[in-house]
C-alpha positions, 0 to 999 in steps of 0.5 A: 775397158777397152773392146779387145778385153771387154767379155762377150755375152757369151763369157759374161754368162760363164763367168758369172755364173761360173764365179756364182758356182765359186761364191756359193760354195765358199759362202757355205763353208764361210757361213758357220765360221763366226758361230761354229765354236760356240755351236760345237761346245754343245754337241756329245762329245765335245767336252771331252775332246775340245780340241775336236772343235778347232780341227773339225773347224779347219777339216775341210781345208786337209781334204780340198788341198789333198784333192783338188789338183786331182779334181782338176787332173781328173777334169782333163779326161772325164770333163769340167761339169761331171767332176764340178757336178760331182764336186758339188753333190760330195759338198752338199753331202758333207753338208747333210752330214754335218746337219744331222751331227749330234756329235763333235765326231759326225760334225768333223766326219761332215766338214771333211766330205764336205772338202772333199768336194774340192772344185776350185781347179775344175772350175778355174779350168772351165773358166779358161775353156770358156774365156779367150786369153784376152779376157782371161784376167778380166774373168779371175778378176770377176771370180777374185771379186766373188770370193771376197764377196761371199766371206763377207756376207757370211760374216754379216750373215751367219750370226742372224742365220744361226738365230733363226734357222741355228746351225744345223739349218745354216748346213742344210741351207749350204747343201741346198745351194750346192744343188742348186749350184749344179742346176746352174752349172747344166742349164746356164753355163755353155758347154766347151771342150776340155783344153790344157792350159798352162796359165789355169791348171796345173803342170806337173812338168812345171812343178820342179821350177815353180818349187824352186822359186824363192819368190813364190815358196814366200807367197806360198807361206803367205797365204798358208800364214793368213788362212791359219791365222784366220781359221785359229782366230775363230776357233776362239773369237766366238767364245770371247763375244759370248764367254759369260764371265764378261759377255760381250756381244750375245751371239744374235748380235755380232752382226752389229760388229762384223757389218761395220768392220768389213764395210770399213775395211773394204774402204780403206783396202781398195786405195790401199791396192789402187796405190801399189798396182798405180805407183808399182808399189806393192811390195812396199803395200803387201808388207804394210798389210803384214804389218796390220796383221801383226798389230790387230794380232797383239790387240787381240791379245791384251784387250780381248775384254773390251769390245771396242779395242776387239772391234779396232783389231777387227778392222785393222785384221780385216784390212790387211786381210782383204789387201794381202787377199787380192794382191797375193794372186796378183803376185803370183802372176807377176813372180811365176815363168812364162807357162807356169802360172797356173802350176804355180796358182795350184801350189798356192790354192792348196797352201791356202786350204792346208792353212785353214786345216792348221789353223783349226788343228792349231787353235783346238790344240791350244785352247784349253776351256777351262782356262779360257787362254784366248790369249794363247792362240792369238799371241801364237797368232802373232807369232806367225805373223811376224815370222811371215813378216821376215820371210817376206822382207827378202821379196824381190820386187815384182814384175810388172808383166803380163801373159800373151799367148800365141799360137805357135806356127805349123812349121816354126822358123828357127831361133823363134823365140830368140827373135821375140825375145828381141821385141819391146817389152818381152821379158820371157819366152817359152814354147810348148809343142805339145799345146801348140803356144807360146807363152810371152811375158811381156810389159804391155807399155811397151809390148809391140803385139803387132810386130810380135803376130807379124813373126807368127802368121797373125795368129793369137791364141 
């Protein structure tokens, strides 16, 4: 890491603790996902409308993609921490709510307050404020890392939670680290004016553009594919472990399995993303990662009685869930125009929550207990896997390009951009007055920054 990138103390502290905020919230809302089927079947009402299970499973995801470009827009005017504070105090409510539930309706009335604490934008927002642009890829790299950290401890924690402290506790525990997440967000987190950037929030200005993009709209519904996918895996897959016809992993066990699983499957993920960043072939990985998908889908399906071929689906699903994780926001970086990354970030962070609110709305709508159609939900499953499959087939290879941002000079010479679009290695240019910067595309093999902040009076953003 060279010094120009590496984080100062100062943005060590925020982004960390920032990415902290981010993996807490997450943990509480991943930490019931292998144990919440089998939990909702016996709360008051659940038996006569099953389908509450699945939606109430995914409710939280309607609610975060509803709200949280408002949270963000909201964060502009009034500041980062109050709405992040506020964001947070609604989760852990929702959180207290779905802990005290003796029912399958008070249950899903908490997980939708609970997404209605949506703080991902305000906090990736903060993030920037606090972060010089230079470092700004180094910091979402910390925050990606978290996110993918925390799914993981839930799944390997959540069964033995559940054991000793049930349910309702993993609840009250989830609303206790949203407090104590605020307490971290006030007396750890610097505090820094509120700034418009257009690489982390999102422009409605840019919308049009970003919408019309072939490219992004496949990776919208790439992510929208796999949370639904996820979300409708696990609204059966808890009642496959424990169903008592063939039982086979009681539910304080299923650490057992998921530890392995995930552990292996970031093995076998990190060459899989060194390869197609290294050898610029990720296309060719991204669509492999499709392919696993598909594979543990069918799996699933035809041999959900056998604990073995369950565990080989597990681990292929993983893999290829943990691959398609981190290089779609990669993909949406090297795809989205020059000032309209973080349109283009918020479009696909609320595909990514209506995608788990689908799953879930799908799954309950499916799952008939009486018949225990587990394979009905994973053979859809598949379905859309493999419909996700031949959309991206027509993606284009990405561009390997990064974002430089400069501050745009007082009194701009004309034909600016055109002059540094002449420059090696610049791909896109696009100046924007109203923030005072220029936003390059530019291949930084053979990007001449020098020349590039000779135009502009030495000034970087």
């Amino acid at each position: 890491m060279s010094v120009k990138s590496a984080l100062d103390r100062r943005e060590k502290r925020a982004v960390f603790s920032l990415a902290g905020i981010f993996g807490l919230r997450l943990l509480g809302l991943f930490l019931v996902l292998p144990v919440f089927s089998v939990y909702a079947h016996g709360l008051r009402g659940a038996a006569k409308h099953p389908a509450l299970i699945g939606i109430a499973l995914g409710a939280y995801g309607l609610t975060q993609a509803i709200l949280q470009i408002p949270f963000g827009k909201l964060s502009d005017h009034i500041g980062r921490k109050p709405v992040i504070a506020i964001g947070l105090l609604i989760f852990a409510i929702g959180s207290v709510v779905a802990a005290l539930a003796s029912s399958i309706d008070g249950l899903l009335i908490g997980r939708i307050i609970q997404g209605a604490g949506a703080v991902a934008a305000a906090i990736i927002a903060l993030t920037a404020d606090l972060v010089r642009e230079e470092r700004w890829t180094k910091a979402m790299a910390v925050i990606g890392i978290t996110i993918g950290i925390s799914f993981s401890i839930s799944l390997v924690l959540s069964a033995p939670l559940a054991h000793y402290i049930g349910v309702s506790g993993i609840f009250w525990l989830t609303a206790v680290l949203a407090l104590g997440a605020i307490a971290v967000l006030y007396l750890v987190i610097p505090s820094s004016p509120a700034r418009f950037h257009r690489d982390a929030e999102l422009n409605p200005a840019m919308l049009r553009t970003v919408l019309r993009d072939r490219n992004l709209l496949r990776l919208d519904f790439g992510i929208f594919a796999l949370h639904t996918g996820l979300t409708a895996i696990f609204v059966v897959l808890p009642l496959v472990l424990v169903d008592p016809r063939h039982p086979l992993l009681s539910l304080s066990d299923q650490w057992t399995l998921y530890l392995p699983v995930m552990l292996f499957s970031f093995l076998f993920m990190v060459p899989l993303i060194a390869v197609g960043e290294a050898k610029r072939q990720l296309r060719e990985v991204f669509l492999f990662a499709i392919g696993l998908l598909i594979v543990a889908g069918i799996l699933m399906a035809v041999s959900h009685h056998s604990l073995i071929m369950i565990a080989i689906a597990l681990f292929l699903f993983f893999v290829g869930f943990n691959v398609l994780e981190a290089s779609l926001p990669s993909l949406i970086a090297k795809f989205s125009h020059a000032g309209a990354k973080g349109t283009a970030t918020g479009v696909y962070t609320s595909s990514e929550f209506l995608g788990a609110f689908c799953g879930g709305l799908l799954g309950g709508l499916l799952y008939v207990p009486e018949a225990r159609n587990y394979s009905v939900i994973f053979w859809v499953v598949t379905g859309i896997f493999v419909l996700w499959l031949l959309i991206a087939l027509g993606m284009q290879r990405p561009r390997y390009l990064a974002t430089r941002i400069f501050t745009l000079p007082v009194n701009p010479d004309g034909g600016l951009e055109q002059r540094l679009l002449t420059l090696p290695g610049v791909a896109e240019v696009a100046v924007f007055p109203d923030e005072g910067a220029i936003y390059c595309k530019v291949d930084s093999k053979t990007f001449a920054e020098d020349q590039a902040l000779s135009f502009l009076g030495g000034q970087s953003a």
